[in-house]
N, C-alpha and C positions, 0 to 999 in steps of 0.2 A: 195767301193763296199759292198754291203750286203750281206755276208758270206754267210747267209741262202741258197743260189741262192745253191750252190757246195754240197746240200742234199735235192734240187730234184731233182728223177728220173724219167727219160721218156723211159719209155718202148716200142721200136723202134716195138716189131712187133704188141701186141696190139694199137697202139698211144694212151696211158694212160698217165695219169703224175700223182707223187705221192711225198707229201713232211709229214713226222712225221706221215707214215701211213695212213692219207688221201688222196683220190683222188681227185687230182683237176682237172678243164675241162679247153679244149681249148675253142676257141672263135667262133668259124664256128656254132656250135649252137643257140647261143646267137643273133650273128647278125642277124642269117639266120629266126630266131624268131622275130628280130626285125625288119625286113628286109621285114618279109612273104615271105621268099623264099625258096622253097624246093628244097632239093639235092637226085635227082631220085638213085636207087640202081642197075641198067639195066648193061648190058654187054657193052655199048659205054659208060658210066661212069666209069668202073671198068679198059675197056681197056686204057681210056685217064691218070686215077688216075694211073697205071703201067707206061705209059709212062712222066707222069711230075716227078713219084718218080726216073725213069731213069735221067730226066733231072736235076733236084736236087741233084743228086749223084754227078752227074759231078762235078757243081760248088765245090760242097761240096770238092772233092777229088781232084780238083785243087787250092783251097782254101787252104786246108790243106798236100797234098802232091808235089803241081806241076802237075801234071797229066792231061796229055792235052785230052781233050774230041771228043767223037768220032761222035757224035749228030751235023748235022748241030744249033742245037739250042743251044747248049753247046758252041758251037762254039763261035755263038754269044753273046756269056754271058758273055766269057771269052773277046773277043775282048772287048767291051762295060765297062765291070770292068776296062779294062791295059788301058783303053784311059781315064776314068774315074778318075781312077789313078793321071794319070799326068796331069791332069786339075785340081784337084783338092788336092794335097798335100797328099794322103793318106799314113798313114806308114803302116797299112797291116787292111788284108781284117780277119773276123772271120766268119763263116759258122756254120747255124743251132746252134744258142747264145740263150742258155734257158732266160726267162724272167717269173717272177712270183705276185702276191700280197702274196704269203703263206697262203689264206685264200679260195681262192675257183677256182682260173685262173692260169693254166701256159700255155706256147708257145714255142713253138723256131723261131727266125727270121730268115731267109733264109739267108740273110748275112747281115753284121756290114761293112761299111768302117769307118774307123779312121784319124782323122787328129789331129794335135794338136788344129785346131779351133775350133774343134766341129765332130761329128758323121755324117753319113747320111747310113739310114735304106732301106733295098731292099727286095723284094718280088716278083719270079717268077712267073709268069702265063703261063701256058700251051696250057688257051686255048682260042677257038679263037673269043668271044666276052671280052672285057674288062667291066667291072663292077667298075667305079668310085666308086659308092658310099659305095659296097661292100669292093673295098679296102681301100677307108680313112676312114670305120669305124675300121677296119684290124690293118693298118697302125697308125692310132692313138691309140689306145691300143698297140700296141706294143711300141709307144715313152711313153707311160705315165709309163710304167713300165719298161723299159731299162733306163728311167731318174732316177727311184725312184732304182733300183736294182744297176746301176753301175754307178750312181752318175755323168755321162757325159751328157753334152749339145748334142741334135740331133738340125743340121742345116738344115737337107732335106732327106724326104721320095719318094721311088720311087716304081714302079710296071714295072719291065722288062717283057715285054710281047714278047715270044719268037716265036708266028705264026707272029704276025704282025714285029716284029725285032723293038720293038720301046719303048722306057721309058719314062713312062708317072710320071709326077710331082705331088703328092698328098699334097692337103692341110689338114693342120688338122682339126677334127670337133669338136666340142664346148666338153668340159671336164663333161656338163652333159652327154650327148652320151654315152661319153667313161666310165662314171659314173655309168650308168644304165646296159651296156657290165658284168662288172662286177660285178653288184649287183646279177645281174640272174642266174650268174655262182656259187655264195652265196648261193643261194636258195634249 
């Protein structure tokens, strides 16, 4: 593991991130630039972003406490994780796992499962279009820097989408992409 990771901080109610006194940026920028897609600022965006930080709480505080959710969509989070689980070897789950380069990008991923074979990376969505290509550029940034930060193999990325109940399989995209993600965030 790369120490570095345990001095940054993310500053939970700005969503800032900062390591050695610099700010670093997340990734929702970058792609969404590289993407051409805008994220509108209106009251159905503000009221959805309240309600996935609800749903993210959960996992999060089931992840980390036990605490069983009160969200039909927690619900299924939870179920989808404990079955996931046992198909797959996992020895415990990690919730909102900072991930950085130290130079211009940090993140948190939603959740970490572990196994001895290998990792597999999750990302809730809230809402009710899925965005492939939004989440494998997402999703591979997140393996390129959780490989380089805590030196573990990822064997499978996922996007729990909790209107549709369904977890969709992301492949990665070419490491130019995830190249360029970061470069911007440099700039």
């Amino acid at each position: 593991m790369d120490d570095r990771i345990k001095n940054v901080v993310f500053n939970e109610k700005e969503h800032t991130y900062w390591y050695q006194g610099k700010e670093l940026h997340g990734i929702t920028r970058a792609i969404g630039e590289m993407l051409k897609k805008k994220f509108p600022d209106n009251e159905v965006v503000q009221l959805a972003t309240i309600y996935g930080h609800d749903v993210h709480h959960e996992s999060e505080m089931w992840i980390k406490k036990g605490d069983e959710p009160s969200t039909n969509s927690g619900k299924w989070l939870v179920s989808y994780l404990e079955d996931f689980q046992k198909r797959n070897n996992i020895t415990h789950f990690n919730a909102e796992l900072l991930v950085s380069d130290f130079i211009g990008t940090a993140s948190c991923i939603d959740i970490v499962a572990r196994s001895e074979e290998g990792d597999y990376l999750f990302d809730i969505k809230t809402t009710s279009k899925f965005d492939r290509e939004y989440c494998s550029l997402q999703l591979s940034v997140y393996k390129t820097l959780y490989e380089s930060v805590y030196g573990r193999t990822v064997k499978g990325m996922f996007v729990l989408g909790t209107k549709s109940q369904r977890a969709f399989r992301i492949i990665e995209k070419p490491s130019t992409k995830v190249d360029k993600i970061l470069a911007m965030n440099k700039a």
